[in-house]
C-alpha positions, 0 to 999 in steps of 0.5 A: 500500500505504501510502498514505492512503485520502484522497489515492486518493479525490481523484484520481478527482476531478482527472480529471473536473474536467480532462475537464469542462475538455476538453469544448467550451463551448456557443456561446450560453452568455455569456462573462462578458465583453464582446467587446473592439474590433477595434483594441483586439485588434490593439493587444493582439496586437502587444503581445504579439508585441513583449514579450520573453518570457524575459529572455535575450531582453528583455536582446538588445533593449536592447542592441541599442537602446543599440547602435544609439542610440550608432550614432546619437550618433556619426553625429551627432557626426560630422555635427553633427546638433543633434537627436541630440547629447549634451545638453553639446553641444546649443543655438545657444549652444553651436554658435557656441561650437564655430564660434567656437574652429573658426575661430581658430588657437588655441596649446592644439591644438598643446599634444600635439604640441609635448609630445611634442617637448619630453619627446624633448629632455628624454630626451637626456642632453645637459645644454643640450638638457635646459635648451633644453626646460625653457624651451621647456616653460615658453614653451608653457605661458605662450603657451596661458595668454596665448592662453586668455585672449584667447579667454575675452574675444574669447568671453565678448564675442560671446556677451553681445552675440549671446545676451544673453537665453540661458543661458550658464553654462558656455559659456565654459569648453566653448569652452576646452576644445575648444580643447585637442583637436587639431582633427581629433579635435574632436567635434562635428566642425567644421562652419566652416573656419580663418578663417570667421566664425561 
């Protein structure tokens, strides 16, 4: 009733424009263009099969790849697997670094352990007790600094003489820093029992 005479007049127009659409193209008219290669359409398939369509979807394939990369991290770690470390832990240089530490005792791995012990004497109201740890306290931390000494020099040594061609920045400090952890919670695990050179 109100509508303009503009707008009745183009719907007739859709509808042949979409039955044009409908009715089936000849067979030996062109296409405009060229026939695309057999693997050249495999490829373009597959593409099409594994590309997410909805970002629900592409969201549920990445963390599942992340999953599944972590997954091989830590079995790597575990392992000492060289092709899926992190790139801190990866190169001959640092392996024998972790040899080297895993096959000393070294006075820093017991530095939790005793920690514990220490602050349980401190605790105890008893005023020779609490002396008994301060000194005690004092002792670890003189013998891990004396310790972290001799193994920075035994290490810095072996490295110049065994990988005097490769970069070692940091090598040194990596080692030392493994040489806090306890060794059973070491990653990379250790891969040389106490006492076995590397």
């Amino acid at each position: 009733m109100f509508r303009s005479r503009s707008k009745e007049e183009k719907v007739p127009t859709d509808k042949v424009t979409a039955d044009l659409s409908k009715q089936p193209r000849d067979p030996e008219a062109p296409k405009g263009r060229p026939t695309p290669k057999r693997s050249d359409a495999q490829t373009q398939r597959r593409r099409a099969a594994t590309v997410p369509t909805d970002r629900k979807e592409a969201a549920k394939r990445q963390r599942e790849a992340r999953r599944s990369d972590l997954a091989r991290k830590r079995e790597a770690l575990a392992s000492g697997d060289e092709r899926y470390l992190p790139a801190r832990d990866k190169g001959p240089v640092r392996r024998f670094v972790r040899d080297f530490v895993d096959s000393r005792f070294a006075i820093a791995e017991f530095f939790l352990p005793m920690a514990v012990v220490i602050l349980v004497l401190s605790m105890i109201r008893v005023p020779v007790l609490q002396n008994v740890s301060l000194l005690l306290w004092l002792g670890v931390i003189v013998m891990i600094v004396i310790d972290s000494i001799g193994i920075w020099l035994r290490l810095k040594k072996q490295l110049n003489e065994r990988f005097p061609n490769e970069p070692k920045r940091g090598a040194v400090a990596y080692g030392l820093m493994r040489t806090l952890q306890m060794r059973r919670l070491r990653l990379p695990k250790p891969q040389v029992k106490r006492g076995e050179r590397p």
